[in-house]
The first five atom37 places (N, CA, C, CB, O) and aatype in JSON, in Angstrom:
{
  "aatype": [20, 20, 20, 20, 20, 20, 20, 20, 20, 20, 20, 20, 20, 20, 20, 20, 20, 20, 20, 20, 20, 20, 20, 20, 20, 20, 20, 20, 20, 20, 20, 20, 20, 20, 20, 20, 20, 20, 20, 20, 20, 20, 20, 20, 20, 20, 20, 20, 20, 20, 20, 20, 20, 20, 20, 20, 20, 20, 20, 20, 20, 20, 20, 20, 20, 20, 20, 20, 20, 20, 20, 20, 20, 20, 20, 20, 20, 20, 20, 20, 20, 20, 20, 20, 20, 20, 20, 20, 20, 20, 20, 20, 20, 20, 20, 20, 20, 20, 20, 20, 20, 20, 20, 20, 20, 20, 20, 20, 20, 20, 20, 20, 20, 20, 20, 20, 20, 20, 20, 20, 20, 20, 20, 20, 20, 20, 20, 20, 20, 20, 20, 20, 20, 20, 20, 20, 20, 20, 20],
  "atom_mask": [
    [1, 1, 1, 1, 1],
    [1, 1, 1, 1, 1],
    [1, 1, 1, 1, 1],
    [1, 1, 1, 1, 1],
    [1, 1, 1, 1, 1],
    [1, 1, 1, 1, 1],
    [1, 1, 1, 1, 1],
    [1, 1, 1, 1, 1],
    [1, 1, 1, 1, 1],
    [1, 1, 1, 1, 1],
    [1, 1, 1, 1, 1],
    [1, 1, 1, 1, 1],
    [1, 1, 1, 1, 1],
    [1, 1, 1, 1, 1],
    [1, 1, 1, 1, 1],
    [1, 1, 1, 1, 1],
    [1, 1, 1, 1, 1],
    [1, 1, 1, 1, 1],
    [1, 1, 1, 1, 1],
    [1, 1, 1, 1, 1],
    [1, 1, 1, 1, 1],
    [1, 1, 1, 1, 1],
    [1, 1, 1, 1, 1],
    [1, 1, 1, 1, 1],
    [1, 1, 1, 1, 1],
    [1, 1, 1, 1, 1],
    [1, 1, 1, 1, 1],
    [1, 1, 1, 1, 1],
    [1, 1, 1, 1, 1],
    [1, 1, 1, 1, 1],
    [1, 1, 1, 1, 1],
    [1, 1, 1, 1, 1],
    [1, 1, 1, 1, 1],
    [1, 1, 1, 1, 1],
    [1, 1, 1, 1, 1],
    [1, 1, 1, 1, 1],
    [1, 1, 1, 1, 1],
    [1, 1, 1, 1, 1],
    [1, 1, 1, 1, 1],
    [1, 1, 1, 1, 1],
    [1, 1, 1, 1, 1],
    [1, 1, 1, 1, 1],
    [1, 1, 1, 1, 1],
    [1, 1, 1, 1, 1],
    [1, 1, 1, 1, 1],
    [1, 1, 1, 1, 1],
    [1, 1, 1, 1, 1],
    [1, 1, 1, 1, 1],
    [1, 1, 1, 1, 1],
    [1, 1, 1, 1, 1],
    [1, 1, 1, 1, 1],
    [1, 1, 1, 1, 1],
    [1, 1, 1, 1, 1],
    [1, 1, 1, 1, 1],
    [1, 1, 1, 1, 1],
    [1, 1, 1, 1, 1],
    [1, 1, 1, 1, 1],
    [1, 1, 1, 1, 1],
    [1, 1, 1, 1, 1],
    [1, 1, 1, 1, 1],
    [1, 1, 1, 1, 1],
    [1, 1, 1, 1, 1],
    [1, 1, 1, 1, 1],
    [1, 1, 1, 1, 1],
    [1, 1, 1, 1, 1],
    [1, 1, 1, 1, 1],
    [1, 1, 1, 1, 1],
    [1, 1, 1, 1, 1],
    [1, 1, 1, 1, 1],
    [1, 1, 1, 1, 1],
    [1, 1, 1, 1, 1],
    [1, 1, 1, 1, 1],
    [1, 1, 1, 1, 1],
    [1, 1, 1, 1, 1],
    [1, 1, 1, 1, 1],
    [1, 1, 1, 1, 1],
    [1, 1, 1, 1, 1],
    [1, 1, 1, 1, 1],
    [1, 1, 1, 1, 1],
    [1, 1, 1, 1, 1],
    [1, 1, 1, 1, 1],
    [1, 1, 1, 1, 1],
    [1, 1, 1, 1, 1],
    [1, 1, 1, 1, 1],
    [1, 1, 1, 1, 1],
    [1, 1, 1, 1, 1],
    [1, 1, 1, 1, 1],
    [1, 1, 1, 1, 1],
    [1, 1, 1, 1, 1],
    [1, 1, 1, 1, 1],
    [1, 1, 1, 1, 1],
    [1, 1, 1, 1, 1],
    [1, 1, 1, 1, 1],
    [1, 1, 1, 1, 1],
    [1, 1, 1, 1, 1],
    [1, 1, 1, 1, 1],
    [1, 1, 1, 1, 1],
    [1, 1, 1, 1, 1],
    [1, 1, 1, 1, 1],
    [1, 1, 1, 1, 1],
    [1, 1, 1, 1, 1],
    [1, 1, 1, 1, 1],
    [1, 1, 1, 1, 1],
    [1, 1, 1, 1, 1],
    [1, 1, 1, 1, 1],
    [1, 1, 1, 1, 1],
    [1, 1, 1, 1, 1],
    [1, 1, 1, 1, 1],
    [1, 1, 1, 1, 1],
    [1, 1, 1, 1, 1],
    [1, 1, 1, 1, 1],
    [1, 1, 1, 1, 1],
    [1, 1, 1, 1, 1],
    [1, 1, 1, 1, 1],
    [1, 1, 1, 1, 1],
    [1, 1, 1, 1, 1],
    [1, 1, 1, 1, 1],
    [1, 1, 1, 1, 1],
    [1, 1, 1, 1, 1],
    [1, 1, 1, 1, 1],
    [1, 1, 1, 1, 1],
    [1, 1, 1, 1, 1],
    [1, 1, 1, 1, 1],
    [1, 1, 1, 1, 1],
    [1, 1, 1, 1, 1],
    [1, 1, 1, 1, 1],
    [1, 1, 1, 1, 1],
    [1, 1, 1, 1, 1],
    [1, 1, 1, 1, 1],
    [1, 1, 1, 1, 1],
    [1, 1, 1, 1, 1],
    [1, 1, 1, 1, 1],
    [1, 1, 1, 1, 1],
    [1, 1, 1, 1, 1],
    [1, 1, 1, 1, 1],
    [1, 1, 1, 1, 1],
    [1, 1, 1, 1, 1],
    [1, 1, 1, 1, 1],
    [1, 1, 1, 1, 1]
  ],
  "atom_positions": [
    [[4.07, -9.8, -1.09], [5.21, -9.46, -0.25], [6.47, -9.55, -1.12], [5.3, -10.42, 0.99], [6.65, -10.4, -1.98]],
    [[7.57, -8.31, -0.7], [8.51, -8.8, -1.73], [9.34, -10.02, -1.76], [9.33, -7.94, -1.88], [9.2, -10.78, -0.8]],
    [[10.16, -10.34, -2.64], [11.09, -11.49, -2.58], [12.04, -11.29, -1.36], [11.92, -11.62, -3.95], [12.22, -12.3, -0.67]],
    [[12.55, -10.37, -1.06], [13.57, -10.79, 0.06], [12.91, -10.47, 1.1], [14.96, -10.16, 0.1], [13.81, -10.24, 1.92]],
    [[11.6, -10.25, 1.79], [10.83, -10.69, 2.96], [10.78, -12.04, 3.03], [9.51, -10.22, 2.98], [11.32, -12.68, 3.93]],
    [[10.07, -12.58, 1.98], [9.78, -14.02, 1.95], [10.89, -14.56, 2.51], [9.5, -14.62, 0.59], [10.78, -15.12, 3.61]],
    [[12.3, -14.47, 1.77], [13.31, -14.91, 1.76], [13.84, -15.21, 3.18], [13.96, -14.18, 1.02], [14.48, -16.21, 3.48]],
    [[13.31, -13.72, 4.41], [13.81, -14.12, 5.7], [12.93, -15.01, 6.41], [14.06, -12.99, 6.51], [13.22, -15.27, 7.58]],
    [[11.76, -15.58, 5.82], [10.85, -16.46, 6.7], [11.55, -17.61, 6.75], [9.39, -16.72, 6.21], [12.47, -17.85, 5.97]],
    [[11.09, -18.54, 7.84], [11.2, -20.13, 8.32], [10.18, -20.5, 6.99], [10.48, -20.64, 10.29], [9.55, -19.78, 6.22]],
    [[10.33, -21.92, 7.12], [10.13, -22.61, 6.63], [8.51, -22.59, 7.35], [11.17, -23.56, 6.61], [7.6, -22.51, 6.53]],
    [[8.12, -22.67, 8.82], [7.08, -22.36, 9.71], [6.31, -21.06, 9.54], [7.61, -22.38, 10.95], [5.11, -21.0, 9.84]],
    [[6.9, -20.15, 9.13], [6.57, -18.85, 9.22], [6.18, -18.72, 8.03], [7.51, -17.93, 9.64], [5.78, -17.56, 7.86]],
    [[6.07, -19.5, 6.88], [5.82, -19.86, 5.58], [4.26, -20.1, 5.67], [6.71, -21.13, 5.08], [3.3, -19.6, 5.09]],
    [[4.42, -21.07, 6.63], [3.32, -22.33, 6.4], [1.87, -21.42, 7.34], [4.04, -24.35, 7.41], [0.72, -21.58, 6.94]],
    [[2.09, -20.76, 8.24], [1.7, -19.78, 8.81], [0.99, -18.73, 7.89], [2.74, -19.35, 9.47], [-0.21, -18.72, 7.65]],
    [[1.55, -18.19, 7.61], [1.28, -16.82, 6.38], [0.36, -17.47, 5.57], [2.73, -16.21, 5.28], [-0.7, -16.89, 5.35]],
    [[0.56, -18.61, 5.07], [0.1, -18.88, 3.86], [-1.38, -19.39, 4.7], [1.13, -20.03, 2.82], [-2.46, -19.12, 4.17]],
    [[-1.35, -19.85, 5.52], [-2.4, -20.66, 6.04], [-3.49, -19.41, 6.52], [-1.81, -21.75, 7.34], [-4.72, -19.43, 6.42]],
    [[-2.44, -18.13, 7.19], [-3.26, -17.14, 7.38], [-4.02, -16.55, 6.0], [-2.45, -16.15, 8.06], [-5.15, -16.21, 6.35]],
    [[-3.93, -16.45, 5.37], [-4.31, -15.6, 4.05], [-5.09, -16.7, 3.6], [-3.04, -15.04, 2.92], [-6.3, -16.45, 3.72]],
    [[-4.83, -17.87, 3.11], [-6.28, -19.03, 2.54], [-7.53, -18.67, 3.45], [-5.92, -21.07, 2.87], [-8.53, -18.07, 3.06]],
    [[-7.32, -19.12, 4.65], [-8.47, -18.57, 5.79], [-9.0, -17.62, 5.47], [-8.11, -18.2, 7.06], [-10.23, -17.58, 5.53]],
    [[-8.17, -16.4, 4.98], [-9.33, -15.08, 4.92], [-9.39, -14.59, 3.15], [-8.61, -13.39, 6.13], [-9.98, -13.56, 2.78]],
    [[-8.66, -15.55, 2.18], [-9.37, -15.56, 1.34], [-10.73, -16.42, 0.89], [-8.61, -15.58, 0.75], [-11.54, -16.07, 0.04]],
    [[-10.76, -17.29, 1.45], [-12.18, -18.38, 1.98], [-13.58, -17.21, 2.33], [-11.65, -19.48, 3.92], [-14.6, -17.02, 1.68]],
    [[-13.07, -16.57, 3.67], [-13.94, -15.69, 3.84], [-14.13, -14.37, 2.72], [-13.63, -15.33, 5.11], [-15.01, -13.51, 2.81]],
    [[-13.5, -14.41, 2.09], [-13.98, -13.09, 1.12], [-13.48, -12.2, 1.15], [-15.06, -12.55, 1.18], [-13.83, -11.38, 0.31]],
    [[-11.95, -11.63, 2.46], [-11.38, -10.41, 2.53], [-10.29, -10.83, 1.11], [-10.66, -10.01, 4.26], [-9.83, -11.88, 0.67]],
    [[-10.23, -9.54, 0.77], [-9.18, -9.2, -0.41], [-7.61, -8.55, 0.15], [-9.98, -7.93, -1.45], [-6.57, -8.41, -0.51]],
    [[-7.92, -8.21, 1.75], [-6.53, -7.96, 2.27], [-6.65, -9.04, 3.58], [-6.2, -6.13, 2.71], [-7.58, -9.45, 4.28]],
    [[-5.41, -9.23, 3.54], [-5.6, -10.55, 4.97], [-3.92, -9.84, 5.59], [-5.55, -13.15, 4.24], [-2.95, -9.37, 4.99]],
    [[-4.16, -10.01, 6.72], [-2.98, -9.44, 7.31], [-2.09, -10.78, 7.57], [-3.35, -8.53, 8.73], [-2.54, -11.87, 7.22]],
    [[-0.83, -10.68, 8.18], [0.06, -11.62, 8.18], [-0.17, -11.7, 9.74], [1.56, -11.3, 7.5], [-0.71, -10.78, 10.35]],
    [[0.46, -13.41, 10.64], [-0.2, -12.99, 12.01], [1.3, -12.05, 12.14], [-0.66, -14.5, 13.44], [2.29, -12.08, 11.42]],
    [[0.96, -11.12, 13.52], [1.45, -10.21, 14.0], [2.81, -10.52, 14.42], [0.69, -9.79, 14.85], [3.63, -9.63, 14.22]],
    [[3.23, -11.63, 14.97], [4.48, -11.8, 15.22], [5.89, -12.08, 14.08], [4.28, -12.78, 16.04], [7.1, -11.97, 14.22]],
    [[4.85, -12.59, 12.7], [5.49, -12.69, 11.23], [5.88, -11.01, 10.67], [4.17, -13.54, 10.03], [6.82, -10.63, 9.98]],
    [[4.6, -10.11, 11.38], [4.59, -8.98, 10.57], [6.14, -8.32, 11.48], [2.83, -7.97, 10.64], [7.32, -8.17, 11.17]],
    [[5.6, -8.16, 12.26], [6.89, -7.49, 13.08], [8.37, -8.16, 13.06], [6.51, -7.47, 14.65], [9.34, -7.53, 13.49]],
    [[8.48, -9.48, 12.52], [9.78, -9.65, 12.57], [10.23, -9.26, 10.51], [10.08, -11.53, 13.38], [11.39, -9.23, 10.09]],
    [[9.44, -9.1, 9.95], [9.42, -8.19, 8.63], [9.62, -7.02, 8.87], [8.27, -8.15, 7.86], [10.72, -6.55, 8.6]],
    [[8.7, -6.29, 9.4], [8.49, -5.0, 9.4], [9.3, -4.2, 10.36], [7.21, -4.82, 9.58], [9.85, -3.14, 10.06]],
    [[9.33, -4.63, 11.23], [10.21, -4.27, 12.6], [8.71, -3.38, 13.22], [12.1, -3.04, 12.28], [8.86, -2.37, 13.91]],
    [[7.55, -3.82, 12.93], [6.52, -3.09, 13.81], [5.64, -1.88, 13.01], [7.39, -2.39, 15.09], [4.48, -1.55, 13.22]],
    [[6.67, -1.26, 11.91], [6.19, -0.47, 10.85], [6.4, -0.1, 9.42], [6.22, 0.31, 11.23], [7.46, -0.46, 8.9]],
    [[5.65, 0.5, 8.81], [5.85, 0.34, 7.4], [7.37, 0.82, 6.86], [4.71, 1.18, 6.7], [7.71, 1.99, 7.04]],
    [[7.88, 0.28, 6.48], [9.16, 0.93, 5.88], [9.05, 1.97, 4.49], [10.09, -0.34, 5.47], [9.8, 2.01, 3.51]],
    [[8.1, 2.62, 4.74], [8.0, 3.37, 3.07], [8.34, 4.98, 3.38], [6.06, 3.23, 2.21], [8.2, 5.56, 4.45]],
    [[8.89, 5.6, 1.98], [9.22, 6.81, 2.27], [8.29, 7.41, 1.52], [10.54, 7.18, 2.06], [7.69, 6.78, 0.64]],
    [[8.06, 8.65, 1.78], [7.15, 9.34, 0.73], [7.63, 9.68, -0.6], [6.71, 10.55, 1.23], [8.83, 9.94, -0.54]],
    [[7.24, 9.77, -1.58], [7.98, 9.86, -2.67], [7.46, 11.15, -2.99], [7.88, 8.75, -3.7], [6.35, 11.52, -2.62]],
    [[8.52, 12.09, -3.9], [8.59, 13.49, -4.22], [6.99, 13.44, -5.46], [10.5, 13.98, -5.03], [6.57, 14.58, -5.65]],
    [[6.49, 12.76, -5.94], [5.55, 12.03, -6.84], [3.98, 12.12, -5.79], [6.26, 10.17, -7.19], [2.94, 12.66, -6.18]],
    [[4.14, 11.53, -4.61], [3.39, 11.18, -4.17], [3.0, 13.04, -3.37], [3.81, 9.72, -3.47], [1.84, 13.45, -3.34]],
    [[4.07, 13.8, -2.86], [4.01, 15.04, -2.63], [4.14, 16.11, -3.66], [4.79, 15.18, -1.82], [4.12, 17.25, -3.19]],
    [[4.24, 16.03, -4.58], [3.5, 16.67, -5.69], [2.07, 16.35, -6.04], [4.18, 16.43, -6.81], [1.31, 17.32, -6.08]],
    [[1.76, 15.6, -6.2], [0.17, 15.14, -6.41], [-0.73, 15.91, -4.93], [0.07, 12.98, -6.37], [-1.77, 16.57, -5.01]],
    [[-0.17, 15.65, -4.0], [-0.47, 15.75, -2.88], [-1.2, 17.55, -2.81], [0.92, 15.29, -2.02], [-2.27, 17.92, -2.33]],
    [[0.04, 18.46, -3.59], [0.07, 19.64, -3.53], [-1.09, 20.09, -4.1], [1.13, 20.1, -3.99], [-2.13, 20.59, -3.69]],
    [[-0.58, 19.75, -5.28], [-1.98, 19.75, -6.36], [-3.47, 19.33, -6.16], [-1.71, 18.88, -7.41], [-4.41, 19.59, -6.91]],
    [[-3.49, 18.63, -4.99], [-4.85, 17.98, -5.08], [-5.48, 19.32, -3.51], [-4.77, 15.6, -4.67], [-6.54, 19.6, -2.96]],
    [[-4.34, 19.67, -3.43], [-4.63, 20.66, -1.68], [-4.71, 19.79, -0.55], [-6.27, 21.58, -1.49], [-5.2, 20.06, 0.54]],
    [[-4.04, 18.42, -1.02], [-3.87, 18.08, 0.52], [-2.32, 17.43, 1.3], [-5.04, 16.93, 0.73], [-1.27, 17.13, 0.73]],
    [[-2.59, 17.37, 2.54], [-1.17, 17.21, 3.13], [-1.1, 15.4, 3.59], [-0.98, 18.45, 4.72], [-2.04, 14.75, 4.05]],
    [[0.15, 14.93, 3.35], [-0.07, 13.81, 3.23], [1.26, 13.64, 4.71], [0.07, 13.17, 1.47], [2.23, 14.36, 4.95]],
    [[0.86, 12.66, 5.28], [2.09, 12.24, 6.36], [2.35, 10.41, 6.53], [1.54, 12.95, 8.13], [1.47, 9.56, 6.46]],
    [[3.72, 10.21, 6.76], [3.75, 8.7, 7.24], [2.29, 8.02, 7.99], [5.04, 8.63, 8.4], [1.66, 8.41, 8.98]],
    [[2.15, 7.32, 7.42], [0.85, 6.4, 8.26], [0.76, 6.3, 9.77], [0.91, 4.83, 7.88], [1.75, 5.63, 10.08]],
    [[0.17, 6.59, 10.75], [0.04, 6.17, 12.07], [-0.18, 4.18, 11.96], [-1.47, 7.18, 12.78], [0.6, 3.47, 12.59]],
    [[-0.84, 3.82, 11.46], [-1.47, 2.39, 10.1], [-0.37, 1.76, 10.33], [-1.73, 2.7, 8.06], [0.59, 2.35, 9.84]],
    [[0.01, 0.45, 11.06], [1.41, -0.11, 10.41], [1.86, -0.85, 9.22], [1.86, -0.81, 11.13], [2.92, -1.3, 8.78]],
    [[0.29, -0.76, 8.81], [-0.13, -1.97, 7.42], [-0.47, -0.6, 6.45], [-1.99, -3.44, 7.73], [-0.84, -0.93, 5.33]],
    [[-0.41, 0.85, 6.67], [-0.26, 1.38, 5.71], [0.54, 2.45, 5.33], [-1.09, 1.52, 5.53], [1.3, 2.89, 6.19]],
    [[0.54, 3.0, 4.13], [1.91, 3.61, 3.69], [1.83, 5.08, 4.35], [2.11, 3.66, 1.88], [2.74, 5.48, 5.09]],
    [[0.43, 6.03, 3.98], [0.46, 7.59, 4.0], [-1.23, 7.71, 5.06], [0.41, 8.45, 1.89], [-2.11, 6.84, 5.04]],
    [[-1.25, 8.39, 5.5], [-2.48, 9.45, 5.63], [-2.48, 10.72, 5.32], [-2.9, 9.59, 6.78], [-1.62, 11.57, 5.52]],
    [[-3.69, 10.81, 4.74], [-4.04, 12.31, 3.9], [-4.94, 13.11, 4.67], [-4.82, 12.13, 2.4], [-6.09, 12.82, 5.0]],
    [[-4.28, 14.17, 4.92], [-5.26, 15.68, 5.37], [-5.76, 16.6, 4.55], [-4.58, 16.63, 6.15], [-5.28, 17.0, 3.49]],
    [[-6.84, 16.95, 5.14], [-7.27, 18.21, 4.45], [-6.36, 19.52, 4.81], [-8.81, 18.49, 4.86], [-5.46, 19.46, 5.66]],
    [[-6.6, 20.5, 4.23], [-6.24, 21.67, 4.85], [-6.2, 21.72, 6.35], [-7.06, 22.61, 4.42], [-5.14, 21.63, 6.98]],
    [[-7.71, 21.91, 7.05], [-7.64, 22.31, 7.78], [-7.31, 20.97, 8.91], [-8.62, 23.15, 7.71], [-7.9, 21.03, 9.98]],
    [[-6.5, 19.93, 8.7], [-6.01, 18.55, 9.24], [-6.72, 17.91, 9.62], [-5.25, 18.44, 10.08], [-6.52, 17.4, 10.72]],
    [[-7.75, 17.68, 8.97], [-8.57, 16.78, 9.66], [-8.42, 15.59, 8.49], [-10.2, 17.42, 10.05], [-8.32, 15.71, 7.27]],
    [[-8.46, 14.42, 9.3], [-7.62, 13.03, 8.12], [-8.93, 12.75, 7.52], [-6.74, 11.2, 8.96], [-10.04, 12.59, 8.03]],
    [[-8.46, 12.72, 6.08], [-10.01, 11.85, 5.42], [-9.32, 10.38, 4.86], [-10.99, 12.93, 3.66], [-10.11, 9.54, 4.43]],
    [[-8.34, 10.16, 4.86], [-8.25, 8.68, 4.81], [-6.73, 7.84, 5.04], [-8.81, 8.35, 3.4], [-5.83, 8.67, 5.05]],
    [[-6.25, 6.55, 5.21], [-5.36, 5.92, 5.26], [-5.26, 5.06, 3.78], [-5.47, 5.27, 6.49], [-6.2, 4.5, 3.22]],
    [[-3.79, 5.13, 3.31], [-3.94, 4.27, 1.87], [-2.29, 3.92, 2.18], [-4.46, 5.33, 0.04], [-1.37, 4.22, 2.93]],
    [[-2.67, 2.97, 0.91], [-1.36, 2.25, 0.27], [-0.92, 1.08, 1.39], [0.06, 3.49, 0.0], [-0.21, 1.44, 2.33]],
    [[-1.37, -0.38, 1.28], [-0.71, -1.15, 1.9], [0.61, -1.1, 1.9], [-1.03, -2.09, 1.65], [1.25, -0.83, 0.88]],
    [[1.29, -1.43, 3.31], [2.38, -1.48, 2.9], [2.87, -3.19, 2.84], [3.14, -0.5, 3.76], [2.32, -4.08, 3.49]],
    [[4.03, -3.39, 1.91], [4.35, -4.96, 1.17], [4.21, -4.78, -0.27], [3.22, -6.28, 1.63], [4.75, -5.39, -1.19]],
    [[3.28, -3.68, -0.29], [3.24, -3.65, -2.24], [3.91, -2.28, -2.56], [1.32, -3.61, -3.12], [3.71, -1.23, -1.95]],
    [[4.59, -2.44, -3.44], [4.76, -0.88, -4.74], [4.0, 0.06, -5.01], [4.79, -1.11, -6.11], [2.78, -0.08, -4.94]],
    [[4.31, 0.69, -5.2], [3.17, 2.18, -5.93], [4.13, 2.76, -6.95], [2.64, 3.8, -4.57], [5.3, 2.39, -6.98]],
    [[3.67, 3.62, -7.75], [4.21, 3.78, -9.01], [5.21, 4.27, -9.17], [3.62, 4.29, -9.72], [5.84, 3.85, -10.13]],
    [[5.77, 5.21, -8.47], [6.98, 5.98, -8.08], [7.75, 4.71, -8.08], [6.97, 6.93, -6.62], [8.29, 4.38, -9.13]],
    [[7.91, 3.64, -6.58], [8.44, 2.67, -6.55], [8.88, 1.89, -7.73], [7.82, 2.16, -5.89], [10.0, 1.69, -8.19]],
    [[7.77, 1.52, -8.06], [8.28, 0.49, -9.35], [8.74, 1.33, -10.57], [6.96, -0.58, -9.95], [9.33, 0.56, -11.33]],
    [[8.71, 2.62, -11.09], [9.39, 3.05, -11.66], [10.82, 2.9, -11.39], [8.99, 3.96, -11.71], [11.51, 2.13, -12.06]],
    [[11.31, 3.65, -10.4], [12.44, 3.76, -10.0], [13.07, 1.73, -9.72], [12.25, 4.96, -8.55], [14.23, 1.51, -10.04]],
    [[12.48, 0.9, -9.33], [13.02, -0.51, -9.01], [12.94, -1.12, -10.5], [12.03, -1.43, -7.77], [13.92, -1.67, -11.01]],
    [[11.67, -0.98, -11.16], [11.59, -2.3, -12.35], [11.92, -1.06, -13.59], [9.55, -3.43, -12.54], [12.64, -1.35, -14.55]],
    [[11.32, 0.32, -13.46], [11.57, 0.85, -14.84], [10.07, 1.24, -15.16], [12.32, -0.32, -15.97], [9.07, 0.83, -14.58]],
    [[10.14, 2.33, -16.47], [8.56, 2.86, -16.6], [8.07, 2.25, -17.43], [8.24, 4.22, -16.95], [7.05, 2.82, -17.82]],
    [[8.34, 0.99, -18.12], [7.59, 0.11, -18.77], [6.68, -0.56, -17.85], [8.39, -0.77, -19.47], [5.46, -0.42, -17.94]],
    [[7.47, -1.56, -16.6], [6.75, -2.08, -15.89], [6.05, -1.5, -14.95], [7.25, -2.79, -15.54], [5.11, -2.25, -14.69]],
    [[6.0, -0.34, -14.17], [5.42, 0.65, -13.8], [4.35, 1.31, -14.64], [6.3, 1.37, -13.55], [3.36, 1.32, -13.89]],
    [[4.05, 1.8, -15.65], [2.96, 1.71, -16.31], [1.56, 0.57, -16.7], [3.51, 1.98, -17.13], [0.34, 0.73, -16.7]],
    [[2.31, -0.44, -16.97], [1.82, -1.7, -16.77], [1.14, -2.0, -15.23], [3.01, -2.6, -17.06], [-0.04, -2.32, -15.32]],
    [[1.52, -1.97, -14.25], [1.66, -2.24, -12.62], [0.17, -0.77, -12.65], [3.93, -1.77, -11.57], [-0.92, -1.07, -12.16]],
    [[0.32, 0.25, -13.09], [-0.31, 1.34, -12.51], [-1.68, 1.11, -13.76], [0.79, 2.99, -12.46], [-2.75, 1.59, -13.39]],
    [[-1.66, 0.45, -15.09], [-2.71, 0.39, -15.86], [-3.7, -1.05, -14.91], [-2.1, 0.1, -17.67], [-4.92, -1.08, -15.08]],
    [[-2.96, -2.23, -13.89], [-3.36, -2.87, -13.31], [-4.07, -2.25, -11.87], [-2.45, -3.67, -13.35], [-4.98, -2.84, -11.28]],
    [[-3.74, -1.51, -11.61], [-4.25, -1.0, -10.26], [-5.45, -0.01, -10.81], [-2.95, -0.13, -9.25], [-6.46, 0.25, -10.16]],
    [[-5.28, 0.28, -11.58], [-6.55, 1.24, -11.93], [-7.99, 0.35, -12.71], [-5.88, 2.56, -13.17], [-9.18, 0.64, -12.6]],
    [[-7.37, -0.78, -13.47], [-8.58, -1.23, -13.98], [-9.28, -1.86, -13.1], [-8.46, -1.98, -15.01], [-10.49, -1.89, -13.28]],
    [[-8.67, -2.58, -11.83], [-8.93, -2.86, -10.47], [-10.06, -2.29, -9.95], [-7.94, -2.52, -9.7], [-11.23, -2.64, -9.85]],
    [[-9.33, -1.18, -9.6], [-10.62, -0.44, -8.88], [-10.73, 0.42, -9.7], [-10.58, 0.17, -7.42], [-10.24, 1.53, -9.49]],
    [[-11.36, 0.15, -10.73], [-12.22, 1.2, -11.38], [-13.67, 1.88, -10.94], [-12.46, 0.64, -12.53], [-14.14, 2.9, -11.46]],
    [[-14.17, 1.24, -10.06], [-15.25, 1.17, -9.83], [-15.45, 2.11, -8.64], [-15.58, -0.09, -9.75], [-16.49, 2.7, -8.37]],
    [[-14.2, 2.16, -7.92], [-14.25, 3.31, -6.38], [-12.78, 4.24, -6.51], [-14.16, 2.16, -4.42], [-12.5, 5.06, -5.64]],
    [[-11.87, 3.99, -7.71], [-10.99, 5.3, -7.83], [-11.75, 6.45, -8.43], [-9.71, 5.06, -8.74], [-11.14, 7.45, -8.03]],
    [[-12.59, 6.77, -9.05], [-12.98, 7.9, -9.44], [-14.13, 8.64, -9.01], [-13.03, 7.8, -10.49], [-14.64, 9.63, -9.52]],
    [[-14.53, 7.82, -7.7], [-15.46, 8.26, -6.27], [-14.58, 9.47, -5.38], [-15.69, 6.62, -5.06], [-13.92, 9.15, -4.39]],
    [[-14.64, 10.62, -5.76], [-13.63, 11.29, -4.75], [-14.02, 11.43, -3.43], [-13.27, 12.61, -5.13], [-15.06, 11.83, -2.92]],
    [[-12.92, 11.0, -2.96], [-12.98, 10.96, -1.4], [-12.91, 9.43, -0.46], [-14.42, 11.68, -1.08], [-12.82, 9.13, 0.73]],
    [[-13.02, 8.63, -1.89], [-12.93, 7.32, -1.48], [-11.62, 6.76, -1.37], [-13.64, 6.57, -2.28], [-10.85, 7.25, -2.19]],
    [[-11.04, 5.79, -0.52], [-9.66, 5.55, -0.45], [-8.93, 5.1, -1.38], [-9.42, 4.9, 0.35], [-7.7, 5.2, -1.41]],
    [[-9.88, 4.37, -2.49], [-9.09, 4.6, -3.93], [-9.16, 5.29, -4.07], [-9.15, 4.23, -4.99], [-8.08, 5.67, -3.64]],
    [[-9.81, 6.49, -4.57], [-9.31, 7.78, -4.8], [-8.05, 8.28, -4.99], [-9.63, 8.36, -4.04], [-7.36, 8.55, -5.97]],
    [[-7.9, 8.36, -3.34], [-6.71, 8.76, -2.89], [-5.46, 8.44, -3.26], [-6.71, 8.58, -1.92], [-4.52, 9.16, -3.57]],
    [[-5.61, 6.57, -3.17], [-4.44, 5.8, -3.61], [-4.15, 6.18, -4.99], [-4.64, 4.29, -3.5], [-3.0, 6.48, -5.29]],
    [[-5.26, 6.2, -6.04], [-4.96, 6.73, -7.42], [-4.45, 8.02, -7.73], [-6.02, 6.7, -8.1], [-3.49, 8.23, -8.47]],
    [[-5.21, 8.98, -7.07], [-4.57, 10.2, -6.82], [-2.65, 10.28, -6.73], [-5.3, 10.6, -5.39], [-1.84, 10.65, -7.57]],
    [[-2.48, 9.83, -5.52], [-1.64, 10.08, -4.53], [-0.31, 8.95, -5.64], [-2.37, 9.53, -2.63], [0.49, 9.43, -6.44]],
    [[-0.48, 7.39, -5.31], [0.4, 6.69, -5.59], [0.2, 6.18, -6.72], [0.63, 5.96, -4.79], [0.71, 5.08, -6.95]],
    [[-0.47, 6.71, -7.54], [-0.44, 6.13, -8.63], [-0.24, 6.8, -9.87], [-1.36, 5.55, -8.67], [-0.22, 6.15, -10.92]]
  ]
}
């Protein structure tokens, strides 16, 4: 989450989050959601992300149409041509490469995008898989 989210939590709303996420890193999820009343006083209910001219170029190129997330925990959904959705990506709370270019610079953005790929190396180059997409698309 970024620094100035954190920054608007309680001291409670701290202890919360954190307690939520140990719990479901215990169990084995790799995404743990925040509880819902933390997310919405962050989020205001939805993702705050814009599409980036990066993310709709790729988009073009790949032949598909990308729109704000219905997802409030995610950034884009991707269509085919003929609109039928083949997937939801990009949590939202984290960067994608466009982002951190433009915020940290293309040093750290390269770095950030050589980390997300060695990651999922294993299901970004599965096409059709939601890494895929995310690599495709935001990365």
């Amino acid at each position: 989450m970024p620094d100035k989210k954190w920054k608007r939590l309680s001291r409670n709303d701290i202890q919360r989050t954190n307690a939520a996420k140990a719990r479901g890193y215990r169990q084995g999820k790799q995404y743990v959601s925040q509880p819902q009343d933390i997310k919405k006083k962050l989020w205001g209910g939805e993702c705050p992300y814009t599409i980036t001219n990066h993310t709709k170029r790729k988009a073009k190129q790949l032949g598909v149409t990308v729109k704000k997330a219905k997802n409030s925990n995610k950034k884009i959904d991707v269509f085919k041509k003929d609109g039928k959705k083949v997937a939801t990506v990009g949590a939202c709370g984290y960067k994608d490469y466009p982002t951190f270019q433009k915020e940290d610079g293309k040093d750290v953005a390269n770095r950030k995008r050589q980390g997300f790929k060695s990651r999922f190396q294993q299901y970004r180059t599965q096409r059709g898989t939601k890494a895929y997409w995310a690599d495709q698309l935001l990365w």
